[in-house]
C-alpha positions as CSV (number, residue, x, y, z in Angstrom):
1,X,19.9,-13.5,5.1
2,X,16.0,-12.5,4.9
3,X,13.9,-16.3,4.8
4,X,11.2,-13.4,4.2
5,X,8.9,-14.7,1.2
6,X,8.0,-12.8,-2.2
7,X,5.5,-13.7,-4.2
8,X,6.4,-12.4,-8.0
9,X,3.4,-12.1,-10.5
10,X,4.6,-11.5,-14.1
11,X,3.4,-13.0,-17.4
12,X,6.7,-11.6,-19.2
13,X,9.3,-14.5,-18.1
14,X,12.4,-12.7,-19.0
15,X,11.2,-9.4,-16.6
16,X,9.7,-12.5,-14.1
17,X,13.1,-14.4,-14.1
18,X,15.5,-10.8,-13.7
19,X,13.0,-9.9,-10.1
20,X,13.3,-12.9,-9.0
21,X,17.1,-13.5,-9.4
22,X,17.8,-9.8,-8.2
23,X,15.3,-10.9,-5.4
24,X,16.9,-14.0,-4.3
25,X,20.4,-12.2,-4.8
26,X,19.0,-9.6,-2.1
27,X,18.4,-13.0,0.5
28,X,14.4,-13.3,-0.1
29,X,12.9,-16.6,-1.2
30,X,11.3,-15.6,-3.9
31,X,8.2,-17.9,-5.7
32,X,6.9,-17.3,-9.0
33,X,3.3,-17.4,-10.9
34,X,2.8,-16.4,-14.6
35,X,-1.1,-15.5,-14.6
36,X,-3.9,-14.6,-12.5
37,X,-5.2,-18.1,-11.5
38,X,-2.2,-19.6,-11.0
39,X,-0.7,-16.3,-8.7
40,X,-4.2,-16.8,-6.5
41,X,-3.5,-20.0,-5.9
42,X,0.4,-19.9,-5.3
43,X,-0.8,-17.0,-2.7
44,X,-2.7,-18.9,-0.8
45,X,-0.1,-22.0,-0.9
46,X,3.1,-20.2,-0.3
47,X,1.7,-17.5,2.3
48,X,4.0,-14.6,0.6
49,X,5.2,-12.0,3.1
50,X,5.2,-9.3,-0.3
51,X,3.4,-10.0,-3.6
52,X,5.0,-8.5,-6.8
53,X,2.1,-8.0,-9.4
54,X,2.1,-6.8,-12.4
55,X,-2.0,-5.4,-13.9
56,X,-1.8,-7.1,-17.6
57,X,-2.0,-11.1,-16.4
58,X,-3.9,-13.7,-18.6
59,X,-6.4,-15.4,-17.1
60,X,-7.9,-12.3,-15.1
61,X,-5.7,-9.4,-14.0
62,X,-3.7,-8.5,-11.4
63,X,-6.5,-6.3,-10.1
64,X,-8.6,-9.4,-9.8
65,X,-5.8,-11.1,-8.1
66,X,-4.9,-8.6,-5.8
67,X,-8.9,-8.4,-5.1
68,X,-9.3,-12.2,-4.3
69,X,-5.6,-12.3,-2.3
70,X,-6.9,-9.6,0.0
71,X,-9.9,-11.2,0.8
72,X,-7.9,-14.5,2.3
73,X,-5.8,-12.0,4.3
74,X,-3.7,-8.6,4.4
75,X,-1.0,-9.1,1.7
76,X,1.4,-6.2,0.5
77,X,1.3,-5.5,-2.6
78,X,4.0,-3.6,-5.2
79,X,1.9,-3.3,-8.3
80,X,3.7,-2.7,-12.0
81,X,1.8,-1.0,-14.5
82,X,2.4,-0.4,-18.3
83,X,0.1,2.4,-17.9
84,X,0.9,5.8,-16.2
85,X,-2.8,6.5,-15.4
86,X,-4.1,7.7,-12.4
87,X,-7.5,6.3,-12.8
88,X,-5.7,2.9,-13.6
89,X,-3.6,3.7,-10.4
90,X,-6.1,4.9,-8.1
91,X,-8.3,2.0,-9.0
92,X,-4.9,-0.2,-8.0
93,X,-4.5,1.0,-4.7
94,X,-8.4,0.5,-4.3
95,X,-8.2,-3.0,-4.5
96,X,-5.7,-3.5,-1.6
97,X,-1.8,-2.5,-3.3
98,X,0.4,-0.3,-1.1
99,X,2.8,1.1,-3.6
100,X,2.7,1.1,-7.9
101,X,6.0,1.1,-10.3
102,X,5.7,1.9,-14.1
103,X,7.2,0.3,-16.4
104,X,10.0,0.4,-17.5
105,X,11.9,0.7,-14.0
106,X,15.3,-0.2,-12.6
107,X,15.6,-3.8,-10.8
108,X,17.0,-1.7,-7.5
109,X,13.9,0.2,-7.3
110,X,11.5,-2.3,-7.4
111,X,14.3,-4.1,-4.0
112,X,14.1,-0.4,-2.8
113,X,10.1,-0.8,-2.7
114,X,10.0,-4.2,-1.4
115,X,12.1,-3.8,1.7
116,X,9.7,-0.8,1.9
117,X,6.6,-2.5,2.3
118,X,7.8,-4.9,4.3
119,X,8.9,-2.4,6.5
120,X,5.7,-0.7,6.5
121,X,4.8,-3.8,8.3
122,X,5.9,-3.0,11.2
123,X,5.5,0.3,11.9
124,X,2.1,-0.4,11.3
125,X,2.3,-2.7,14.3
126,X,4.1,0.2,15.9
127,X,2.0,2.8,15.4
128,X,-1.0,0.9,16.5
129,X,0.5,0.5,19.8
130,X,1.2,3.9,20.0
131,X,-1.9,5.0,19.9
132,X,-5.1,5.2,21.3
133,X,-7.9,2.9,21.0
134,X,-10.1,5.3,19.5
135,X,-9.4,8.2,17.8
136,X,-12.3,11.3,17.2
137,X,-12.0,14.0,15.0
138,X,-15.1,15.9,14.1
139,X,-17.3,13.1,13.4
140,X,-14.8,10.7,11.9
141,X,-13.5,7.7,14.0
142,X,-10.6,5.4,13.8
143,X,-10.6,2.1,16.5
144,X,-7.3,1.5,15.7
145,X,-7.0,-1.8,17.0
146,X,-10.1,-3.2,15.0
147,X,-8.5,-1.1,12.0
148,X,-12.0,-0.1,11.6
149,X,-13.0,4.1,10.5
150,X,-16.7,5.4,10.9
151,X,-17.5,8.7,9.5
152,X,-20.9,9.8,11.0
153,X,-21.6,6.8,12.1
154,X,-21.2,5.1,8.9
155,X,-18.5,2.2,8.4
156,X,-16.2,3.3,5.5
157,X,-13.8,0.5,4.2
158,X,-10.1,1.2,4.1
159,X,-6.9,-0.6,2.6
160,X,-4.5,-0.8,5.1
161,X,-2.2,1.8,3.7
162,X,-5.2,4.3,4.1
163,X,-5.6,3.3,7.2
164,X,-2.1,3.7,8.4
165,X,-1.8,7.5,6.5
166,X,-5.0,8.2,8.1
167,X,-4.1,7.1,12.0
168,X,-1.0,9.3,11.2
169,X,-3.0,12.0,10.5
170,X,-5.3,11.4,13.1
171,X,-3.1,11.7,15.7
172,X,-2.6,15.7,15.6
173,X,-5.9,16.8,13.8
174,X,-6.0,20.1,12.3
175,X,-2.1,19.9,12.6
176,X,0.5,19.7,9.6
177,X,1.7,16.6,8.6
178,X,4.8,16.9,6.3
179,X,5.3,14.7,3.8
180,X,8.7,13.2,4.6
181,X,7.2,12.6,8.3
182,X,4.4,10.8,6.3
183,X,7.0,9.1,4.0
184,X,9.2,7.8,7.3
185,X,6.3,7.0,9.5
186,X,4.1,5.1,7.2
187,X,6.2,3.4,5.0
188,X,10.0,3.8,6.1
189,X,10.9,6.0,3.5
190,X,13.4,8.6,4.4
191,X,13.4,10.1,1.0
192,X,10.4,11.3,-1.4
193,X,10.9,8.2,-3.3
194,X,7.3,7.3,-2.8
195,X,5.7,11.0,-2.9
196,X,3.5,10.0,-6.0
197,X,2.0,7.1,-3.8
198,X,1.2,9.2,-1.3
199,X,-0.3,11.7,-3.1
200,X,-2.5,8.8,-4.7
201,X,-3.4,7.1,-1.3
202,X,-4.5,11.0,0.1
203,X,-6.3,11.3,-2.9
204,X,-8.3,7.8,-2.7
205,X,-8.9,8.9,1.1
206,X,-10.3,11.8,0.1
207,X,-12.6,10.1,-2.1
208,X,-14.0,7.6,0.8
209,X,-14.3,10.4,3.3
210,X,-15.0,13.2,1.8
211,X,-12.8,16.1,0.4
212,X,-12.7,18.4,2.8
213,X,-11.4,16.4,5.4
214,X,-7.9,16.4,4.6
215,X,-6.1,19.9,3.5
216,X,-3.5,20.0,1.5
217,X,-0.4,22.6,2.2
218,X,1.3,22.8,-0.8
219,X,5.0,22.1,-0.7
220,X,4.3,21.0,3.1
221,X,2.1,18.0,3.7
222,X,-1.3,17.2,4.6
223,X,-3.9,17.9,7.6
224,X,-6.9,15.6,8.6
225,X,-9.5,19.0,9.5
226,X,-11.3,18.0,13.2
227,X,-14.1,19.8,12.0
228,X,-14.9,19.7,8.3
């Protein structure tokens, strides 16, 4: 059995209560906070290894939270929205979350996500040591053991699921990543069950670094261009 922590954020105590019974059913201790002061606080109490966090919280929102808990320290984060918006999404994954669910979803997904992230864990770890110290590709550099990208020189800030889809990137540049290789490498997946949070994290990269630096082939994947 996982003694793996999760950290469930939900004002709604009937959908809070159903995570974390199908949660702890699945092996994971499983803590719970109702709104955005009390979920900081339990965050920086229990150490979760996975945060659950829904966006509507009283108090201040689970964009607020997921702010303040990524400041302390690199948390994952599944996010659940009400709202299928892709500003409200993008904005989301800005803040530090890995993955998003809308509401309504099925209790298996939102396991099917968790064991994802935490997952994504350790390949991160993996595909760190994999990899050179510093990666260069036309102007844009990733020191992948301080986790830290300059473009021109410039420090640009990255959550670390950008980071992680970028190294992967990085590692054949002007090559074609495909999706599914993205999928399995950076988060675990070995279906296109996350292809929508991919899609959003490329898009957010795109939007840091500029967007000609990563092509899309359509129906294929993605290429990080060496020289843009």
């Amino acid at each position: 059995m996982s003694s793996q922590t999760v950290l469930v954020v939900e004002d709604d105590r009937a959908i809070n209560d159903a995570l974390a019974a199908r949660l702890r059913s699945e092996g994971y201790v499983v803590e719970q906070a109702f709104d955005g002061p009390t979920a900081v606080e339990a965050a920086g109490s229990v150490v979760p290894d996975v945060l659950v966090l829904d966006v509507m919280l009283p108090g201040f929102d689970g964009l607020e939270v997921c702010r303040r808990v990524q400041a302390e320290r690199p948390v994952p984060v599944l996010m659940l929205t009400a709202r299928d918006d892709e500003a409200d999404i993008l904005v989301g994954l800005g803040v530090g979350a890995d993955d998003y669910l809308t509401k309504p979803f099925r209790m298996r997904e939102v396991v099917a996500r968790v064991k994802a992230l935490l997952r994504r864990v350790d390949r991160a770890a993996e595909l760190a040591r994999a990899l050179p110290t510093v990666l260069d590709a036309g102007g844009l550099a990733l020191d992948t053991g301080a986790r830290r990208v300059r473009v021109d020189g410039a420090e640009v800030h990255l959550t670390p699921t950008e980071f992680d889809v970028l190294a992967c990137l990085a590692r054949e540049p002007g090559q074609v990543i495909g999706r599914d290789r993205l999928l399995a490498e950076v988060w675990g997946w070995s279906d296109a069950l996350g292809s929508r949070t991919l899609d959003s994290h490329v898009k957010a990269l795109r939007a840091k670094l500029g967007g000609e630096r990563i092509r899309t082939v359509h129906g294929v994947g993605y290429a990080l261009e060496a020289r843009p």
